[in-house]
C-alpha angles and dihedrals in degrees: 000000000000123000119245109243089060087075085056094060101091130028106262139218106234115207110193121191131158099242128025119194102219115149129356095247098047097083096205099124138055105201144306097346095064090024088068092044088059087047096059088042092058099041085049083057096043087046088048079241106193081239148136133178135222123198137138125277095227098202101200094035130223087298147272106265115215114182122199126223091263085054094253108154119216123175139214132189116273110247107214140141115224090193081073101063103019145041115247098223111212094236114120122199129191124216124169124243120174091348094305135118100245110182127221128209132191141231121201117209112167121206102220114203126203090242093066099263125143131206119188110203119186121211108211118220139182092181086116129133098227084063134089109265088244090047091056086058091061099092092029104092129034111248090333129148124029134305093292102057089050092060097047082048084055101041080055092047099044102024103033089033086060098050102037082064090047090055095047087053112249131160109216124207096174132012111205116202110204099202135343097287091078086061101109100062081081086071096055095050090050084056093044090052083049099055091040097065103035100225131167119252100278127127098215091071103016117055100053117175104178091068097050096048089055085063092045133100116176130195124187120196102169121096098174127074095231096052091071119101108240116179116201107238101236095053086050085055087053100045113034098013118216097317086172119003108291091220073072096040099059089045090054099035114020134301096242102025144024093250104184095203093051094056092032078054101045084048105052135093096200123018121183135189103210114245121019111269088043083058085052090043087044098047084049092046084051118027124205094026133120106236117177132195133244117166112222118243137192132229105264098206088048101048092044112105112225101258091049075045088061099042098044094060096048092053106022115051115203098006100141102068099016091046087171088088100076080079075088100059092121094082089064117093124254096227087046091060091039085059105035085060092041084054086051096042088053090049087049093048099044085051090055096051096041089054095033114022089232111128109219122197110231082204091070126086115253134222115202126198119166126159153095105328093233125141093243092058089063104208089176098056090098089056088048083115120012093181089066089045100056096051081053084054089053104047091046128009112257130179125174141201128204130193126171142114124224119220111268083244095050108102100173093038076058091050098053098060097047076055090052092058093050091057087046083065103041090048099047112127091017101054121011099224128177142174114210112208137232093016112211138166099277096047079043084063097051093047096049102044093034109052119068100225125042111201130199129168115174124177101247132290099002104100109082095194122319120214104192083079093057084045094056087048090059085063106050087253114130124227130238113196151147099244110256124119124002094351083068092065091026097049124096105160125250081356114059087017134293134292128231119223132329127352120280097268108136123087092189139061109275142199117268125284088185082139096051103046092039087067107040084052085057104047090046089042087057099021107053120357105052094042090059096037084057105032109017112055101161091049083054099054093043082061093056095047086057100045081057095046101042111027106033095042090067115025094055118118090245089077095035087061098046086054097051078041096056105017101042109007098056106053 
């Protein structure tokens, strides 16, 4: 293990982001938001990155999902013991919540790369016995409780973060906020300019922007109005005071509200969407501002299945930390590909019928949908005419998996997947359909390398990008999506995957084409994909060469890293 002060060596990029996808079994993510930050954490370590992370500990995790026989979800806390997995550093921080001292600890976990890289990440804790008993809940569940509680979980996050990195001594070149959550550490180095250089309480020379904005990377993932954090003024007053005058406040954040991407956006230098079309939505959510583009990536090595694993390394020297080379897929043998995913496909189909009793044909072809349970993401669209469905299942053998929670507070993601079930019954003996509970990264792995076909179908344009696709790419397996985020820049048709529905024209969110794009889903469906799956092979494999070629050699993290290196880090 590496001793401590040789992370203080050089001065650091810090990437702060609410929730960081790290292991499996550390339960301190929800989804794609915190399975991309532990992407970008493990591709910095590969690339030896002069970087360290900060994120909460979330002590009770985003929750277990049961889900009962009529599809109803209920959720339960997440039982797990960080000292199992991190060190608990002896640094304390103050922050002040309601007019009260709450401490912050920190943990220490290091990714560790192969090439000899090293990331520290500190997960940032209140459970401490100094503290309130309701401020040592504050750290304990993933965007859990009310507004409220969300505020007091992001002045830990931007203030204590901040200062927990001051007290272990960093030197901090850039600080990356992944997400508007982050947004408050802005106002903290506003405060620590002010302190430097001892100034009286005057604007003109205090509250220096410019300065602030130089230090500052922001990264937006939300396409969509709502999904913005806004904070009413008077509960900010309660909770966190007048950390800086609030005259200065409203002109920085919003004149109603305490909007985070508004102040994450007015102090930063450089500010991206992540893929190309979520940089245009996001300029026309936020005019006047200058909104760059970086499209998202996944860890290739982590998002390889074990029998790709295999191949690859036989093939493809070097491809786990150099992924360009997929461009060279073509040496491989198409018989080999064809068996590493059947390898992948027979792992995927003896977990669903250990955990659901439901006996799957690896001969069939295979539908796969997993992700947040939320209305826009539209899990049911393939169910919009079963009629029509049916006929499909007649003509070719199909059979689908679903994965996915809905937020405690989500009553219609809820209420999908109670709809979902009830598709499950009326389609038995015609369509083996099942839903698989409490989805995770390692039950993310078997689905994407093991279907043959990943679907997505988002209402437009509200996917800012989507990993799980890029994921499935890694893995030989076609998409199959309606073209919004990164699909827009992935997909060649009949050659990369399929589209769903119209081009990407619309800037702005739009009313819903749930009856177009049903139908074109359908006709491919019967038209063209299952008719190659079951008659074409070769056709087929050529397809997931170039999945591989042409998808995973891009949109790999690895990329992703050397452009926020080049394009927002060195400015």
């Amino acid at each position: 293990m590496v001793q401590f002060q040789e992370f203080l060596k050089e001065p650091k990029i810090a990437y702060f982001s609410m929730e960081a996808g790290i292991l499996n079994d550390m339960p301190t993510y929800s989804g794609g938001l915190g399975v991309l930050a532990g992407d970008t954490i493990r591709s910095s370590a590969d690339l030896k990155l002069p970087f360290i992370a900060v994120t909460l500990l979330i002590r009770k995790g985003f929750f277990n999902q049961d889900i009962a026989e009529n599809g109803r979800q209920s959720e339960s806390p997440v039982s797990w013991e960080p000292s199992r997995f991190m060190s608990l550093l002896s640094e304390k921080v103050k922050v002040q919540i309601e007019g009260r001292d709450v401490y912050v600890q920190a943990w220490l976990y290091v990714v560790s790369s192969l090439t000899g890289g090293m990331v520290p990440v500190f997960f940032l804790d209140t459970d401490i016995p100094e503290n309130a008993p309701d401020d040592r809940e504050i750290t304990s569940h993933l965007y859990g409780g009310d507004n409220r509680y969300r505020l007091k979980q992001e002045i830990v996050l931007g203030l204590g973060g901040v200062r927990m990195l001051k007290a272990l001594g960093f030197q901090i070149k850039k600080y990356h906020l992944n997400e508007g959550h982050a947004a408050l550490l802005t106002l903290e180095l506003l405060l620590s300019y002010k302190k430097d250089i001892e100034s009286v309480w005057d604007e003109r020379f205090i509250w220096d922007t410019e300065t602030v904005k130089d230090l500052c990377v922001f990264t937006t993932h939300t396409p969509v109005e709502a999904g913005h954090d806004k904070f009413p003024y008077d509960v900010v007053k309660e909770v966190m005071g007048e950390p800086i005058p609030f005259n200065v406040l409203r002109e920085l954040a919003g004149r109603d509200n305490l909007n985070m991407t508004l102040l994450a956006l007015n102090l930063s230098k450089y500010v991206n969407g992540v893929a190309k079309k979520h940089g245009e939505v996001s300029k026309s959510l936020f005019p006047g501002y200058e909104i760059h583009a970086i499209t998202n990536g996944v860890h290739s090595y982590t998002w390889t299945c074990e029998s790709f694993i295999r191949l690859y390394d036989r093939y493809l020297s070097g491809w786990a930390n150099e992924p360009e080379v997929f461009v060279r897929v073509g040496r491989i043998p198409d018989e080999e590909i064809w068996d590493a995913h059947i390898q992948a496909k027979i792992k995927l189909l003896y977990y669903v019928k250990t955990t659901t009793g439901v006996e799957m044909d690896p001969d069939v072809l295979t539908i796969g949908f997993a992700r947040r349970a939320t209305a826009y993401k539209r899990a049911d669209l393939l169910f919009s005419d079963l009629t029509r469905l049916k006929k499909i299942a007649q003509k070719g053998r199909l059979q689908i998996i679903y994965a996915g929670k809905a937020h405690p507070n989500d009553q219609p993601g809820k209420k999908l997947i109670e709809t979902i079930h009830g598709y499950i019954k009326e389609l038995k003996g015609i369509i083996n359909i099942v839903y698989l509970k409490n989805y995770n990264m390692d039950i993310a792995l078997k689905l994407i390398s093991g279907v043959d076909v990943w679907l997505n179908t988002p209402l437009r344009p509200r996917e800012a990008s989507g990993t799980s696709g890029m994921k499935a790419a890694h893995n030989g397996v076609l998409n199959f999506s309606v073209l919004d985020g990164w699909w827009i820049e992935g997909h060649i048709e009949g050659y990369t995957g399929w589209s769903i529905g119209p081009a990407p024209s619309e800037f702005k969110l739009t009313e819903t084409t749930d009856t177009k794009d049903a139908d074109d889903l359908y006709y491919k469906l019967e038209e063209v994909i299952m008719p190659i799956f079951y008659n074409d092979r070769r056709t087929w494999i050529r397809m997931m060469q170039n999945a591989i070629g042409k998808n995973a050699y891009y949109f790999n993290s690895h990329r992703m890293m050397r452009r926020y290196v080049t394009e927002a880090y060195i400015r």
